[in-house]
C-alpha positions as CSV (number, residue, x, y, z in Angstrom):
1,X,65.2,-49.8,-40.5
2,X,62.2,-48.0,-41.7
3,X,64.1,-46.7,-44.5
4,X,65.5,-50.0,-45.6
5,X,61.8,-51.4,-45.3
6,X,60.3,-48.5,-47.6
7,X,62.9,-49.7,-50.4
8,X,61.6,-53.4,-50.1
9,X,57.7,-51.9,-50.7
10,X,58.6,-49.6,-53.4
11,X,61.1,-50.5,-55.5
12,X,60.0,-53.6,-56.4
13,X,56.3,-52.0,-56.8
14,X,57.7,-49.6,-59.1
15,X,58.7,-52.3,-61.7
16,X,56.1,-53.8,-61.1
17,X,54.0,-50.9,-62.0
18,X,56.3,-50.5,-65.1
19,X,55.5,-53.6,-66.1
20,X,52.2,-53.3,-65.9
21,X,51.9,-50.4,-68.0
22,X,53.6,-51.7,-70.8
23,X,51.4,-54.3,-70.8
24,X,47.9,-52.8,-70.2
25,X,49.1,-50.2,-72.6
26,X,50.6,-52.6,-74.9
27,X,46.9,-53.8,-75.7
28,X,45.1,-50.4,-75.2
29,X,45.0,-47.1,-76.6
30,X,44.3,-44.1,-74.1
31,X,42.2,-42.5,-76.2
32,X,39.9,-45.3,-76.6
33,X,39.1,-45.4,-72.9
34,X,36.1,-44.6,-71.7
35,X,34.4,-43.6,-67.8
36,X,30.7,-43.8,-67.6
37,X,30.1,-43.5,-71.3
38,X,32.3,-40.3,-71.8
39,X,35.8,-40.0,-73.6
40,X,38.4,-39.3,-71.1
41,X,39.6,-35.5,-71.2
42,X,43.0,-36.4,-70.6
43,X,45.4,-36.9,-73.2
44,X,47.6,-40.2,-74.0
45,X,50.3,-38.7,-71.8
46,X,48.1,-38.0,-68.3
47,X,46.6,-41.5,-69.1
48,X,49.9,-43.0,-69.0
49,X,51.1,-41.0,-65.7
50,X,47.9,-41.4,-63.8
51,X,47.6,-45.0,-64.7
52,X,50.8,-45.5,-63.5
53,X,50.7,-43.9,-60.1
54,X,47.8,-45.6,-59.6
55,X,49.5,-49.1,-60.6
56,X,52.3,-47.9,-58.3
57,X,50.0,-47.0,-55.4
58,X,48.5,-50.6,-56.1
59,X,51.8,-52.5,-56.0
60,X,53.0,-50.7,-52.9
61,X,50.0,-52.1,-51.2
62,X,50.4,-55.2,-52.1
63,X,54.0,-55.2,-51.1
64,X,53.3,-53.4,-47.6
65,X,51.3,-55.5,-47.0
66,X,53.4,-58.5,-47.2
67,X,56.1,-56.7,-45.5
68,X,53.6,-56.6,-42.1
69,X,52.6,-59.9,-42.9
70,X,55.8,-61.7,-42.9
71,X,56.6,-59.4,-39.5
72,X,57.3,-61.3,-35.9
73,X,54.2,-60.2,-33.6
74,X,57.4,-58.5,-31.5
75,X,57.9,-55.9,-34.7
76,X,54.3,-55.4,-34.8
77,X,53.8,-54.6,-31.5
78,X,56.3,-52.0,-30.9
């Protein structure tokens, strides 16, 4: 069951993520970005794969989340 429960919080988080990138990126250019002032030292390519874990990681919290949420206090409790 844990299994089966880990597929409902992360697949759907990673389209989500996917989508997500496509559209922050869609409007953005990596190398534009900036963090306290300073040009980011990562090129487009580690923008794109740390933005998305981190969209990922987002999503998958959001999802977990609502997995727990929507569990019977019986589930919980165990």
């Amino acid at each position: 069951m844990l299994a089966k429960r880990m597929m409902w919080i992360s697949w759907p988080a990673f389209l989500v993520a996917g989508l997500l990138e496509i559209l922050v990126f869609g409007l953005v250019d990596p190398q534009d970005l900036q963090w306290f002032g300073h040009p980011l030292a990562l090129s487009r390519q580690g923008v794109y794969t740390l933005s998305f874990f981190a969209f990922w990681a987002l999503a998958m919290l959001s999802s977990g989340l609502t997995t727990l949420l929507s569990m019977s206090p019986v589930e919980v409790n165990r």
